[in-house]
N, C-alpha and C positions, 0 to 999 in steps of 0.2 A: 409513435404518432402523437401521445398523449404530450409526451416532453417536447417534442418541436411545438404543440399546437401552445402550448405553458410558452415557451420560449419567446414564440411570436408574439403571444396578444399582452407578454410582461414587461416587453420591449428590453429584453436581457437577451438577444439573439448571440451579442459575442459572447455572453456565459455556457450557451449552448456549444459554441466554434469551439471553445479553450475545453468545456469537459468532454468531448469528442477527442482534442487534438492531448489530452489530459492523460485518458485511460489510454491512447494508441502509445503513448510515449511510458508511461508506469508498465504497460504491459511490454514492450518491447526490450526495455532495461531488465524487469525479472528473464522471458526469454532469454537475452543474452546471458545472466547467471546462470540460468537452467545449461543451457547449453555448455557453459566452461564446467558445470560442475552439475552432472544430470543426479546425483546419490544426495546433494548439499538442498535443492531446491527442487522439489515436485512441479507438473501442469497444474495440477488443482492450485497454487500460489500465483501463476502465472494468468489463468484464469481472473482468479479475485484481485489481482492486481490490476489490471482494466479497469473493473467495475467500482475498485477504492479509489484509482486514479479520476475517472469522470467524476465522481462525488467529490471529492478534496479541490478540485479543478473549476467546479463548478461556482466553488468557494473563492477562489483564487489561487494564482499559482504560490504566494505564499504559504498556502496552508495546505498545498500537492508538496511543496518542497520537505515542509515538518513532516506533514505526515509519515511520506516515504522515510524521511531519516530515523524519524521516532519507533518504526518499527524496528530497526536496527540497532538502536538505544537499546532499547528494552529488550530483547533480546537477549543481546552481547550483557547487559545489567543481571538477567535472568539466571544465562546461562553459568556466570561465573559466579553469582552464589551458590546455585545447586555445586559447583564443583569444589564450593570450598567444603560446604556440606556434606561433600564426599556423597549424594544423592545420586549425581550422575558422573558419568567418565569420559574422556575425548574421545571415546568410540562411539560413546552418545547421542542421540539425534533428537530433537525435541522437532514439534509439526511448529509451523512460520505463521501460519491462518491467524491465531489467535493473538500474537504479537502486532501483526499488518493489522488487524481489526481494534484492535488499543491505541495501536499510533495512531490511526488515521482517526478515532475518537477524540485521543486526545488534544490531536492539533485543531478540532473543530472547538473543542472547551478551549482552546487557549489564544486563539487567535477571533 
């Protein structure tokens, strides 16, 4: 109630449209990974990825686009040094939470 009543009197009502239409579309995307790959991608990802989608969204959709990517950057960045490190192994699982909350950090510093 608090964000529409912000929305209306900011006169940013389509910023409200697009991080509505923002988190429905980030959350649906992890969904469908979840789904192809239920062991690769948790609900609790699926979850926080709504909630990172409306914020990055609300920003613009250029910085929904980084964001989402940037979590996957880093990542994929992470994960291959730990494995040159010999730290961890391809049977390995690292949690996503804290990459998606990076990326979608960093596209707000960078954009």
């Amino acid at each position: 109630m608090a964000l529409n009543r912000i929305a209306v009197t900011g006169g940013t009502i389509g910023a409200l449209g697009r991080a509505v239409l923002g988190g429905l579309m980030l959350a649906f995307v992890y969904r469908v990974l979840q789904f192809v790959n239920p062991a690769g991608m948790g609900y609790g990802d699926v979850k926080l990825s709504g909630v990172i989608g409306m914020a990055l969204a609300w920003l613009g959709w250029p910085v929904l686009l980084l964001g989402a990517a940037l979590a996957f950057i880093l990542s994929a960045v992470v994960s291959l040094v730990l494995l040159l490190l010999r730290k961890v192994t391809l049977k390995s699982s690292l949690p996503f939470e804290p990459f998606m909350v990076l990326g979608a950090f960093t596209a707000v510093l960078l954009i």
